[in-house]
N, C-alpha and C positions, 0 to 999 in steps of 0.2 A: 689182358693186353692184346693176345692174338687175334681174339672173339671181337675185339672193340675195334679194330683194325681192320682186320679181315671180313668184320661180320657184315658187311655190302657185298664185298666180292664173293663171298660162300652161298651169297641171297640171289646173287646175278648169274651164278652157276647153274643154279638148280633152277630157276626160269631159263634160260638161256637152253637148259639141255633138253627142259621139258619142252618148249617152244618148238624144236629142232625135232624131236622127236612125233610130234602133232604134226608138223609139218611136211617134213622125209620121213617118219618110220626110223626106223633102228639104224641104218643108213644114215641118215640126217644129224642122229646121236651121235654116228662116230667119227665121222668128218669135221661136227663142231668140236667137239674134243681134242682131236688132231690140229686144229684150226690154233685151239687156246693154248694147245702148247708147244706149236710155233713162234706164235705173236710171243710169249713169255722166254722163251729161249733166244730170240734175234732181241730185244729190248729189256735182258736182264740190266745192262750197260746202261741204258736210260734211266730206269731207276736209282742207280745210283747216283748219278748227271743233277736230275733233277732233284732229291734229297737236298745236296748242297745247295741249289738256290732257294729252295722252298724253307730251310734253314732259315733264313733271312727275311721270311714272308711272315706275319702274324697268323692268330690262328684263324681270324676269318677270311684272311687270304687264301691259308691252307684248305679251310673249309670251301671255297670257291672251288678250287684246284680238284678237288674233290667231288663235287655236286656239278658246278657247271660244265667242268674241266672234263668230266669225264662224260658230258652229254656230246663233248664237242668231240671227243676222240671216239667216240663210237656210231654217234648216226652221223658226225662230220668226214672223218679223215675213214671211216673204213667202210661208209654207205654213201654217201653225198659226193663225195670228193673223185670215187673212180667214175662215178655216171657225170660230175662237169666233165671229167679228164675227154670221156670216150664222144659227150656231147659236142664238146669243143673241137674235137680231131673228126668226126662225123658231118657235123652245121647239124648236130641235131638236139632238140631241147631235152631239159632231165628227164621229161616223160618220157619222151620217146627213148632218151637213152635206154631207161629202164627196164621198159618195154622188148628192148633189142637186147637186155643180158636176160630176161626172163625167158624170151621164147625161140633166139636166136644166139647160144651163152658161147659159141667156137667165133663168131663175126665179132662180138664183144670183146672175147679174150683177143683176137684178131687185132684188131681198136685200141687197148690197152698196150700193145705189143709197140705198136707203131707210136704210142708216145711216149714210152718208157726210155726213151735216150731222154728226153728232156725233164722228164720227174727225175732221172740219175741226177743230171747236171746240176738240177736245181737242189737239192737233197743233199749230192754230194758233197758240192762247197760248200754250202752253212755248216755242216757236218768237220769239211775240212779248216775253216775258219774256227771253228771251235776248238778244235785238237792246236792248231798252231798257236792262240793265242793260250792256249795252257802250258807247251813245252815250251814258250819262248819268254814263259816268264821265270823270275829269279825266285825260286822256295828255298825255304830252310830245309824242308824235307824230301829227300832224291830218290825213287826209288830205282833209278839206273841210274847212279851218279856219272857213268863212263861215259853214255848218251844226253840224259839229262843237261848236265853240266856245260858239257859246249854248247846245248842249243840256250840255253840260257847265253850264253854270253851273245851267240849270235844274235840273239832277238831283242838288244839292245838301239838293233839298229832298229829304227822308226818305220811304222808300217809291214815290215818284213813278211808279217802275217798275210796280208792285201799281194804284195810283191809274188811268195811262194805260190798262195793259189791262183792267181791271174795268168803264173805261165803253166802251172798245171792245167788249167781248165783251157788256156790255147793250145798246149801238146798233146792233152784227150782229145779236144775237137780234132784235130790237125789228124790224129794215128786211126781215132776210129770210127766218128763219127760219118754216119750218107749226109748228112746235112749238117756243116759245122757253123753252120753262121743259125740255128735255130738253137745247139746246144750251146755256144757261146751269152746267147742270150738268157737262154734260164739261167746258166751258170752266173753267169751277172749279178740276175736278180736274185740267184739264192746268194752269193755275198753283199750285195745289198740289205738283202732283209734282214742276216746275220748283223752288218754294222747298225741299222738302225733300230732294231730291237734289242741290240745288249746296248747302245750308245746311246740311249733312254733310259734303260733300266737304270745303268751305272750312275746318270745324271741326276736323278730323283733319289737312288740311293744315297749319294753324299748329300742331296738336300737336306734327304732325312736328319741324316748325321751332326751336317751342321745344325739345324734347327734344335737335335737334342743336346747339341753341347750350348746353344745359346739361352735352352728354355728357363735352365734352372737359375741363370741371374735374370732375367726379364721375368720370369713368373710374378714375382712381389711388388715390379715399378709396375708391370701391364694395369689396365682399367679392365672393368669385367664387361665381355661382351657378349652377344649370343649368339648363334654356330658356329661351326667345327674352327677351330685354332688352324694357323699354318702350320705346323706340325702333324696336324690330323691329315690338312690339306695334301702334305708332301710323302707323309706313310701311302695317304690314298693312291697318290700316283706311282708311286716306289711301285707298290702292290701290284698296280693294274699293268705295268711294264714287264716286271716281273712272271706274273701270269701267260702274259702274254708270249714273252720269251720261251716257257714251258711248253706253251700251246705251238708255237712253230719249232720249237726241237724236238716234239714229241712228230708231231707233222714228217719231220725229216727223219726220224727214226723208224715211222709208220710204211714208208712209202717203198720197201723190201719187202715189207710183211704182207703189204696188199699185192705187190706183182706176184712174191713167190705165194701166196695163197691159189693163184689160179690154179698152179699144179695138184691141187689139192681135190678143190672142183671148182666150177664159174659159177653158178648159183651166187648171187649177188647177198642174198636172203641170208644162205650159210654162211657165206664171207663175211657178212657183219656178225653174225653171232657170233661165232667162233673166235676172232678176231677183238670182237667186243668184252668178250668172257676175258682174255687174257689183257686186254688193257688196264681191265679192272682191277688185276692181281697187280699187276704191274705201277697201277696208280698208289694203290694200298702198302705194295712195298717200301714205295717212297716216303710216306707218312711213318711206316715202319720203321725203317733206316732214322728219320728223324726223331722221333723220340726217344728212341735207346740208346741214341749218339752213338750209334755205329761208327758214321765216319769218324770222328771223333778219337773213339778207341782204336779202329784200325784205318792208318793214319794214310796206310798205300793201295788204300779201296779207291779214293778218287785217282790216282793215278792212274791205277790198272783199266779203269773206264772210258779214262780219256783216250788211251793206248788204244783201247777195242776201238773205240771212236772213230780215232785215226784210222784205224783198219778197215770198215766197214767204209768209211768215205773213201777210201782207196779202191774197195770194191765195188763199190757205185760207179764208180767211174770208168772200172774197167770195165763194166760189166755195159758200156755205153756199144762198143763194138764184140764183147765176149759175153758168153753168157758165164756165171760163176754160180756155184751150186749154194745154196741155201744153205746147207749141213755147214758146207765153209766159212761162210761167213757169221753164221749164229755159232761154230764152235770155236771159230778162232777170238773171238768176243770174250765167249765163256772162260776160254781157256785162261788169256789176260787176265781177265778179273780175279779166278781161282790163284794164280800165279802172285797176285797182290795183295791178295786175302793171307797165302800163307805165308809171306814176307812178313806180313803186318805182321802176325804170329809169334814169330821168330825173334823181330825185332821189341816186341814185350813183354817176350821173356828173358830176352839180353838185356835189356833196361830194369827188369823187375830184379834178376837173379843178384847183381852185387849188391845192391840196394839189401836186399833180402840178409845177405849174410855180413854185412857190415857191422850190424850193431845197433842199438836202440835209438843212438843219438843222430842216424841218417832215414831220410825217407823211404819210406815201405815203394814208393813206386816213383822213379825219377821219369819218366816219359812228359816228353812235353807237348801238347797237342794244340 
């Protein structure tokens, strides 16, 4: 299971360090190293995130997520992505971007610096939209009922999610922003992108749904035709939404990793390795998490993620006019998560233990998941 899982990222390791090493010398080794387990420490939280959606994804969706998915998160979001960034704030093309972090890597990081309020902005609110639109909904399962439980009720009011972040992303520009009417704008479009990539997905997903509550009386009246059924039709797009979704929350979770990698070195070359190495752990967890039914069993993992979430888009924001150290943002993440790991824990063992000593005629495990 491990071997089967992991066995791309153990593959992507040992090229990645050889690469590094050919490339920088021993140097180059340890940097990418340091690199990979940065990116894995700030985006433990994402693996979990994305787990539960990719739950819902079939396996040659998941197989996508995987193969393509990970071609996009590595020469896209941690190679491609900072030389448009540095191009676009420049007026200079990807070459020359390139060119300018190869031979000139202090003017680049320079570059990157000066547009990091608006990767925050943008980042931050899809990031924030995401965290609101999970505490403001109604579960059965709380794992801070004291907290939990009121924003449930308050997130009955309609849009609330849209309403919290529109005045956060006006009182960041306003507190810290040199240019608030630039950070207003990525902010924008990172909640745009957020409503219109979950607000697709979710649309395709109930197509699916209906179509499979409708297939089984229509199967016997239907005439036989040739290519793919609406049903195949509506998985496809479920799929492709879905995907997509993954690939812009990973985006948004990437875009810490790449600022704070500069502190590491500017070498463009070692930032995708390094960087690339840990996405791959991180993509492989997810698929991990999904077949053991982790979430499943521990029921306050996806909370605690969401929680990091929230945090982490908190610091993106503040970090529009403050700088906020890396350690704190990837520990306070961690931390969350650990803290809902061992709640889950607790909580099935206190579901299992009466259960246990009941009697033959009650269930060995009453947890309902």
């Amino acid at each position: 299971m491990i071997l089967r899982t992991f066995g791309w990222a153990f593959g992507i390791t040992v090229l990645g360090l050889l690469v590094a090493a050919l490339y920088d010398g021993g140097t180059g080794l340890a940097l990418v190293a340091v690199l990979a387990v940065l990116e894995i420490s700030l985006s433990f939280d994402n693996a979990v995130v994305n787990a539960k959606v990719l739950d819902r994804m079939s396996p040659f969706w998941q197989k996508i997520f995987l193969t393509v998915g990970i071609a996009i998160a590595v020469f896209g979001m941690r190679l491609v992505f900072p030389l448009l960034i540095v191009g676009i704030t420049a007026k200079l093309n990807p070459f020359e971007a390139f060119d300018l972090a190869l031979n000139d890597p202090h003017k680049y990081h320079h570059l990157m610096n000066d547009a990091y309020p608006m990767i925050a902005a943008f980042g931050g609110m899809f990031l924030l939209m995401l965290f609101l639109d999970f505490v403001f909904e109604e579960r059965a399962d709380k794992w801070l009922p004291w907290l939990e439980a009121p924003l449930a009720r308050i997130g009955k009011l309609d849009q609330l999610s849209v309403v919290v972040s529109g005045g956060a992303l006006a009182f960041t520009a306003g507190l810290f922003a040199d240019d608030p009417g630039q950070v207003m704008i990525a902010g924008v479009l990172g909640m745009v992108t957020y409503i219109l990539v979950n607000g697709l997905g979710e649309l395709f997903s109930e197509a699916t749904e209906d179509d499979d509550e409708e297939g089984d009386d229509e199967e016997e009246r239907a005439p036989a035709r040739s290519g793919p059924s609406s049903l195949a039709l509506a998985t496809g797009k479920a799929g492709f939404f879905l995907f997509l979704y993954l690939e812009v929350l990973d985006a948004s979770f990437s875009f810490d990793g790449v600022i704070g990698a500069f502190a590491i070195s500017t070498d463009p070359i070692i930032i995708a390795l390094g960087l690339g190495i840990g996405a791959m752990y991180i993509r492989s967890l997810t698929v991990f998490l999904v077949r053991k039914g982790t979430l499943h069993e521990y029921i306050y993992l996806e909370h605690g993620a969401h929680w990091a979430i929230g945090a982490l888009a908190v610091c993106m924001l503040v970090s529009i006019g403050r700088h906020v150290p890396e350690w704190l943002t990837g520990g306070v993440g961690a931390g969350l998560i650990i803290a809902a790991f061992i709640s889950s824990v607790v909580r099935n063992r206190s579901d299992d233990g009466p259960a246990a000593s009941a009697g033959d005629d009650k269930p060995l495990h009453s947890s309902k998941v």
